[in-house]
Structure formats: C-alpha cells, structure tokens
C-alpha positions in Angstrom: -26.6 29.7 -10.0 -23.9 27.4 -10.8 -23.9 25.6 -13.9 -23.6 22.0 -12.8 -22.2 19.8 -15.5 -23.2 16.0 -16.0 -19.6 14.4 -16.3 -19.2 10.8 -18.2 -15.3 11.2 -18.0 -12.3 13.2 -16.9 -8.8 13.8 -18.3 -5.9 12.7 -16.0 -3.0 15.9 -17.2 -0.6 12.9 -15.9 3.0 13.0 -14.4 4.5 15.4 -17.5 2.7 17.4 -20.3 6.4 17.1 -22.4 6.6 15.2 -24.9 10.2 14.3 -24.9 9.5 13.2 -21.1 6.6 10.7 -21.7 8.9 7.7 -23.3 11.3 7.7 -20.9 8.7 7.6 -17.8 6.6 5.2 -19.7 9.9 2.8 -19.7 11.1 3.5 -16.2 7.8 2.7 -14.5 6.9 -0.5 -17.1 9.9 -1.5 -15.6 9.2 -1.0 -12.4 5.6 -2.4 -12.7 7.1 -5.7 -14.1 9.7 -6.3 -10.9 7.1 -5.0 -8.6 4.6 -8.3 -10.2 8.0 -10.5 -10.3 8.6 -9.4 -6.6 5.7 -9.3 -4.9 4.2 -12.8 -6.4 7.5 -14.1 -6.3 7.4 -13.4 -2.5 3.8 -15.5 -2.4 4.7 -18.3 -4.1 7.9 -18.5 -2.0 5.9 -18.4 1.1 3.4 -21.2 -0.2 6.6 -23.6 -1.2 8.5 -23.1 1.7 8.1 -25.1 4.8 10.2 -22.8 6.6 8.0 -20.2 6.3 5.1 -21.8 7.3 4.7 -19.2 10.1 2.2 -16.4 11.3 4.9 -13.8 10.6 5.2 -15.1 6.5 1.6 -15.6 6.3 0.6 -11.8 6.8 3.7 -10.8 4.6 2.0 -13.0 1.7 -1.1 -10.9 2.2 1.0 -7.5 2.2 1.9 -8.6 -1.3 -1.1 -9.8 -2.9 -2.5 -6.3 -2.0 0.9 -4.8 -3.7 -0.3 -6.4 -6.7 -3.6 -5.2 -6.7 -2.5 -1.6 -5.3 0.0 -1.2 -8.2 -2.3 -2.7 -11.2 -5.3 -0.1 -9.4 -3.3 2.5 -11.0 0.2 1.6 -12.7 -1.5 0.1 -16.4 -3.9 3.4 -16.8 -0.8 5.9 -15.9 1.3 3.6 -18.5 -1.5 4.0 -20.6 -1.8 7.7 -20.8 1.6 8.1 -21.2 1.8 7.0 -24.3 -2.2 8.5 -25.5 -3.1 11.6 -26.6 -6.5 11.7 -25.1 -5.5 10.5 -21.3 -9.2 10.2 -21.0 -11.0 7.9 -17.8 -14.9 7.6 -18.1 -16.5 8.6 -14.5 -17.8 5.1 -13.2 -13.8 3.7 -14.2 -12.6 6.6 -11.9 -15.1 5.7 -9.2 -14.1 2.4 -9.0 -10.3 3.3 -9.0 -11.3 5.7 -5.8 -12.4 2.6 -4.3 -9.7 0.3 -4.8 -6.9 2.6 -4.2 -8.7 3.6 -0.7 -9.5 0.2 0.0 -6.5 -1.4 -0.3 -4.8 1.7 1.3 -6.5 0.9 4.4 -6.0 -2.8 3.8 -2.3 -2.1 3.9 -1.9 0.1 6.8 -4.1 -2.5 9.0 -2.0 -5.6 7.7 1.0 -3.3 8.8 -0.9 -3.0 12.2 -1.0 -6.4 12.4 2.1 -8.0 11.4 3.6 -5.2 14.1 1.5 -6.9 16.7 3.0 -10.5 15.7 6.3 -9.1 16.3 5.4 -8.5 19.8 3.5 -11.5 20.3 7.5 -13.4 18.8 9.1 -11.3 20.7 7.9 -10.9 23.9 5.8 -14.5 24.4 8.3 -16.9 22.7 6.4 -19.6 24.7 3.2 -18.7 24.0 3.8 -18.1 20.7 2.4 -21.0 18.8 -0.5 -21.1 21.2 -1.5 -17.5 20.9 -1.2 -16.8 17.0 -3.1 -19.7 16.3 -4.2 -20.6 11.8 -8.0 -19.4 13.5 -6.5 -16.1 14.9 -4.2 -15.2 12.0 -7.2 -15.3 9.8 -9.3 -12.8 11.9 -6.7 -11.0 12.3 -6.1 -10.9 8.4 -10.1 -10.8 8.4 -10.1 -7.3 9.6 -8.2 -5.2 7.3 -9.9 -6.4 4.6 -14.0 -5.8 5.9 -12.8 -2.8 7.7 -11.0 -1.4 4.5 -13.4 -2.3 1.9 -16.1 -0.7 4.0 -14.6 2.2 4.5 -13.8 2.9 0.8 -17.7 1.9 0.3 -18.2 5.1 2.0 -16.0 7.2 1.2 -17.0 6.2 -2.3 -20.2 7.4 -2.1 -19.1 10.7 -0.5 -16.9 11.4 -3.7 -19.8 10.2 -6.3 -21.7 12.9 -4.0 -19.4 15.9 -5.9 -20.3 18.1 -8.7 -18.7 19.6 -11.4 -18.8 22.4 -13.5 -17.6 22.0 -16.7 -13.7 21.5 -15.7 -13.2 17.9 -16.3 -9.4 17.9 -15.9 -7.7 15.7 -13.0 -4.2 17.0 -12.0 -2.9 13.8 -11.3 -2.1 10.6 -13.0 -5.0 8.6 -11.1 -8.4 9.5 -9.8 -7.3 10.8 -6.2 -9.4 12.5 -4.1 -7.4 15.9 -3.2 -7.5 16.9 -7.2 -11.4 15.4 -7.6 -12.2 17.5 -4.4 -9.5 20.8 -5.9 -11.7 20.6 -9.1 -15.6 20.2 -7.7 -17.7 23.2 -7.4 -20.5 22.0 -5.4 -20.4 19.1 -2.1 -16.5 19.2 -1.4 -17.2 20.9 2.6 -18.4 16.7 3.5 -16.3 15.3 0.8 -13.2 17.5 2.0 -13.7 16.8 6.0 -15.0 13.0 5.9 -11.5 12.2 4.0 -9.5 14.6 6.8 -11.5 12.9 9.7 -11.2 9.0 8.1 -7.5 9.1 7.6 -6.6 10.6 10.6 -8.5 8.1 12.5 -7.8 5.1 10.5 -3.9 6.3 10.2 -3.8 7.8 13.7 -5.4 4.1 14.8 -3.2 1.8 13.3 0.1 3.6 14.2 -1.0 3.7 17.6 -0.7 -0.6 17.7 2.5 -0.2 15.8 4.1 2.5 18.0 2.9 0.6 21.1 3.9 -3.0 19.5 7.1 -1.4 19.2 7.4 0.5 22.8 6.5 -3.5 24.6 8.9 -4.9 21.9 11.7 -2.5 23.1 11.5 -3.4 26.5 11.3 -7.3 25.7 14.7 -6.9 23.9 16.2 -4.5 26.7 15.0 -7.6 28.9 17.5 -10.1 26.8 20.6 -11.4 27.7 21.4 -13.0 24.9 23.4 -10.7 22.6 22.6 -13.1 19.5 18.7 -13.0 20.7 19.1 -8.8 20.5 20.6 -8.8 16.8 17.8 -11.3 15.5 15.1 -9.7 17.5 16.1 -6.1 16.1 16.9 -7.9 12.6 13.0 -9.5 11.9 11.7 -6.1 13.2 14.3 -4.1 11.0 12.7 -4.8 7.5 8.9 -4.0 8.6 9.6 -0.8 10.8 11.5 0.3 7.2 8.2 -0.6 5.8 6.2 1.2 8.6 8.1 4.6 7.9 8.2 4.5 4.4 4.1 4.1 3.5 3.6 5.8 6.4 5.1 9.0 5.6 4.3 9.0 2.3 0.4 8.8 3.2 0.3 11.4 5.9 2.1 13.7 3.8 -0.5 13.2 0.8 -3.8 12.6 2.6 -3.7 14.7 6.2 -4.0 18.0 4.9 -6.1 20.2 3.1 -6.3 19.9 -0.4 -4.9 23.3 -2.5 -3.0 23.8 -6.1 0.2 23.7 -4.3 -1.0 20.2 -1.9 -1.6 18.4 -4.7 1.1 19.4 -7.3 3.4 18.0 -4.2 1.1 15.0 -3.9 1.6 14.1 -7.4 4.9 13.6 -7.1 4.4 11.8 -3.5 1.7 9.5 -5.0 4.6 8.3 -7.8 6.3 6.6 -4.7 4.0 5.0 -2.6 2.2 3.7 -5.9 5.0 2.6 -8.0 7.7 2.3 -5.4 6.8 1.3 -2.1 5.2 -1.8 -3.7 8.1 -2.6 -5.4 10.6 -2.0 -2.3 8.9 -4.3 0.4 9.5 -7.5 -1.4 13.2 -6.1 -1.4 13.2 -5.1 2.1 11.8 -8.4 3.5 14.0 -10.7 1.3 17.4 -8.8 1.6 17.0 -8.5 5.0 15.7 -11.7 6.1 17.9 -14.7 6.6 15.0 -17.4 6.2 13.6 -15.8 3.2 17.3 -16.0 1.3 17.9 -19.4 2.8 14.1 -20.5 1.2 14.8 -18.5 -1.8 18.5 -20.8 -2.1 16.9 -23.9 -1.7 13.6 -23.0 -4.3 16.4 -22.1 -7.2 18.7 -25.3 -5.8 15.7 -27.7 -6.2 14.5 -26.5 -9.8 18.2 -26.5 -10.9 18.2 -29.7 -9.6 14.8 -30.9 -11.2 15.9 -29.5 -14.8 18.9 -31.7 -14.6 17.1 -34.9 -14.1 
C-alpha cells in the first residue's frame, strides 16, 4: 500500500544548492528580469505611440510581449526569491497556479508565433491584398485564438497534474513548478499525467510549426518570384528577426517538454528552462528592434520628441 501523503507545499532545490553561487545568480537574473520588463513594455508602448507601426505585423509583436511579461514574472520573482531564502518553500495551490500560467502562456506564445508567421505570408506574398485581408476584425481573431486555445489547454492540463499523488518527497528539482520534476517525484497517477503532457505538446508544438514551416515554404517561393533585389533583402530582413525567434523558443521547448521525464531529462531541463524563461523573453525585444529598420526609426523619433518636449 503506498503511503499517500496530503501535500500543502513543496520545496523548489533551485538552480544551485552553493552558497557562494546564490548572490551572483540572484544579481545576474534581477538584472535580466529588469531589461526583460524595460524591453518588452518598452516594445508596447512603442507600438501604441508610433503611427508607423500601426500595422498587423506590430500589433501581434505587442501581444508577444505582454505575454513576455507575464511569462517571466510567472516564474522570475519566486526563483529570485529563493535565491536569496533558506526555506525555498511554494505552498501547493501557488504551484498549481504557476503550472497554469507557465503552460498557458506557453501555448499562447507558440500560437502568436503561428500567427505572426502567417502575416508574413499574407505581406509577402498578397502585397495587394494586404490591407483588405488582415483586416483590425481579423487580427483580433486571429489574436483571439492563442489565447482561448491556450488557457484551455492549461485548464486541463491543470487538472491532470492536481490529479498526482505524493508520498512524502516534497522536493521539486527545479526552480519552478514544472511538470517533468512534479511528474519525476509522484508515486501514484503520473501514466495519464505523463502521456496527456507527451500527446498535448506534440500536437500543439507539432501544429503550430506546421503553419510556420508552410508560411515559410509559400514565403520562399514569393521571394524566389521577386525581381526586385531591394524587395528580396527587406522581404528576408522583416522575416529574419521572427524565424530567429521561431528557432530559439522552439528548440528550447521541444528539447524540455517532448520527452520522457527521468533524473537525467530534467537535470538538463533545468538548465534549458533558465533560457527560455529568463532569456528568450528578454532576447525578442532585442531581436525585433535591432533588426528592424521601422522599429529604430520609431524608437529615434519617440527619444527626439521627448528630448524635444523637455526643452520647451
């Protein structure tokens, strides 16, 4: 008979058990935190001021930052906090709700990735039709989507992890309640818990790279079509930043997420989930801005105009 325990809270072991280590994490990822907020809500309030970027194209990079936000204050402020604690404790309903968010907005991101790919091609290969086709009414259903479809999946898969039992091990190898380590540490209804989160990513990840990999393949042949050499280089350059995006949270997830979780899976996921948690959010404001001529010609004339309004 196993001894089934009832939990009310876990202990996250965190990134480091050394001492001499925990300072000098807790200041590199504060600082990352802070330029990931600065970045990302920079990037928003950018897009609302500018005319210029009063396109479909800006509008679903504002909503891949505001979930940025959210997905790095999900888990950054608890992993800061532990850092610097001795008791690293998270009661069980605050580690059920982190579950949610983080798979939520997970599969919020990858679908708002889905869909800014599919913009590309509508830019790209129906110039003309452009306006007409990505309509205000069909940017918000297609921004719609990612967030019913993710929030309901998280409900679920939710409910599948609150569906685990424990056995008196209450320590979570990781710096956030994940599912491979909640799963690695259950002792009673992981064979559903284990298989639904398997089936659901690959499906949901499978899914959504599908519309970027085909987005890409008819984008391809639009810019093979061009004649214009000028056309090429800003067709390849607006596409640049988010297939860089594409790889990078891409990668990361399938290489956490797609396999089966073991001592040695999520040791490596640990260190995985440090990047597309803290990083990633912090990169894509980066790799939009640097590499995007209107966003640095909006940005100039933002800074020019508050200069500008301070001297008067």
């Amino acid at each position: 008979m196993l001894n089934f325990t009832d939990v009310t809270e876990f202990i996250l072991l965190g990134l480091t058990s050394h001492q001499e280590w925990r300072i000098l994490f807790f200041t590199i990822f504060l600082m990352v935190y802070i330029i990931t907020m600065i970045g990302n809500i920079g990037m928003i309030m950018l897009i609302k001021l500018s005319p210029q970027l009063n396109s479909p194209m800006y509008f679903f990079l504002s909503h891949l930052s505001f979930v940025d936000v959210w997905f790095s204050s999900n888990v950054t402020p608890k992993m800061l906090e532990n850092l610097l604690s001795e008791t690293k404790t998270i009661s069980y309903s605050r580690c059920l709700v982190q579950c949610f968010f983080f798979i939520a907005l997970v599969h919020v991101e990858i679908f708002i990735l889905a869909v800014m790919a599919f913009d590309r091609y509508m830019a790209i290969g129906n110039p003309l039709l452009y306006g007409s086709k990505m309509s205000r009414v069909v940017c918000v259903r297609l921004i719609s989507f990612p967030y019913i479809y993710g929030f309901l999946t998280s409900l679920a898969a939710t409910l599948w992890t609150y569906g685990l039992y424990f056995c008196g091990k209450i320590e979570i190898n990781h710096f956030y309640c994940a599912d491979p380590p909640l799963i690695k540490m259950a002792c009673a209804g992981t064979y559903v818990k284990e298989y639904t989160m398997i089936i659901l990513a690959g499906i949901n990840f499978t899914y959504s790279l599908t519309v970027v990999i085909i987005s890409y393949l008819f984008i391809l042949i639009a810019i093979l079509r061009m004649r214009s050499v000028e056309g090429r280089r800003k067709a390849f350059s607006t596409c640049g930043s988010h297939l860089t995006a594409v790889i990078i949270f891409y990668g990361t997830l399938i290489f956490m997420y797609l396999r089966r979780p073991t001592e040695e899976s999520v040791e490596q996921g640990k260190m995985v989930a440090v990047f597309y948690t803290t990083v990633i959010p912090m990169l894509n404001p980066m790799i939009y801005s640097l590499r995007n001529k209107d966003v640095k010609e909006a940005m100039n004339k933002v800074i020019t105009r508050m200069c500008l309004t301070k001297q008067n």
